[in-house]
C-alpha positions as CSV (number, residue, x, y, z in Angstrom):
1,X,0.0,0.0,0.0
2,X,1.3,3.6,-1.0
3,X,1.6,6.3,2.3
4,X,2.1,9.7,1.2
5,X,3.9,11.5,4.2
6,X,3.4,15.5,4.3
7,X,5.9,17.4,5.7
8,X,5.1,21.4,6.2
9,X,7.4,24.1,7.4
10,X,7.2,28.0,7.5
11,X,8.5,30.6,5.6
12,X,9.4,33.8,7.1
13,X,9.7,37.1,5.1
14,X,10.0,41.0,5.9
15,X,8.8,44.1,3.7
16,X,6.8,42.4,2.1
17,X,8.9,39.3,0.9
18,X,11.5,41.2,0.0
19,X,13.5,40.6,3.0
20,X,14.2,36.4,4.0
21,X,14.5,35.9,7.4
22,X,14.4,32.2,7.4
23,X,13.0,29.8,4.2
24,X,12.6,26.1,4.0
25,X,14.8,23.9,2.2
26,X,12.1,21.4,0.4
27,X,15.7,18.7,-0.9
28,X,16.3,18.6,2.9
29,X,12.9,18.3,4.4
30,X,12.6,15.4,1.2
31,X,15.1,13.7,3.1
32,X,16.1,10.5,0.8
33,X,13.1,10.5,-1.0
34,X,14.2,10.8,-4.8
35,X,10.2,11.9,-5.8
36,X,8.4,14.4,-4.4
37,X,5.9,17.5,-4.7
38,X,6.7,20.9,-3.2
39,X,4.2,23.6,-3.1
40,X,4.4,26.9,-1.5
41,X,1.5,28.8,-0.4
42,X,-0.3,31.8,1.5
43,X,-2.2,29.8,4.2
44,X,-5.5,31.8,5.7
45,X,-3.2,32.6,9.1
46,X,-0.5,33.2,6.5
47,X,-2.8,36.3,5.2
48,X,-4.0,37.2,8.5
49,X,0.0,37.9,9.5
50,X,0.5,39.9,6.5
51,X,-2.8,41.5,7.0
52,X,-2.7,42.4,10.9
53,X,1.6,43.7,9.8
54,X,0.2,46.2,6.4
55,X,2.8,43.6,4.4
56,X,5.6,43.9,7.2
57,X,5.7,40.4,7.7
58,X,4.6,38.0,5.0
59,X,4.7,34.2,5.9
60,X,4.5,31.5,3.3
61,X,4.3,27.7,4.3
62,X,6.2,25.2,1.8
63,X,4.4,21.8,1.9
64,X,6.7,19.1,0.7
65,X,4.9,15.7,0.0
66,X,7.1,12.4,-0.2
C-alpha cells in the first residue's frame, strides 16, 4: 500500500517578501526520497500575518509531500 507523508514548514519574510528571514529547504525536508511535490502557499493565518503587519511580515508555508 502507497503512504504519502506531508511534511510542512514556515517561511518567514519582511517588507513584504523582499527581505528572508528564514526559508525552508524542500531537498532537505525530502530527506532521501528521490520523488516528491513541493508547493508553497499563503495559508489563511498566513494572510492574517500579512494583513494584521500592512505587508511587514509575510509568511509562506512550503508543503513538501514524499
Amino acid at each position: 500500500m502507497l503512504t504519502i507523508e506531508t511534511i510542512m514548514e514556515k517561511n518567514h519574510y519582511l517588507v513584504a517578501g523582499l527581505a528572508p528571514i528564514k526559508t525552508a529547504n524542500p531537498t532537505q525536508m525530502a530527506g532521501d526520497a528521490k520523488n516528491y511535490q513541493v508547493t508553497i502557499k499563503h495559508t489563511f493565518v498566513d494572510g492574517l500575518f500579512n494583513l494584521f503587519t500592512s505587508g511587514f511580515y509575510t509568511p509562506t508555508t512550503t508543503i513538501v509531500k514524499k
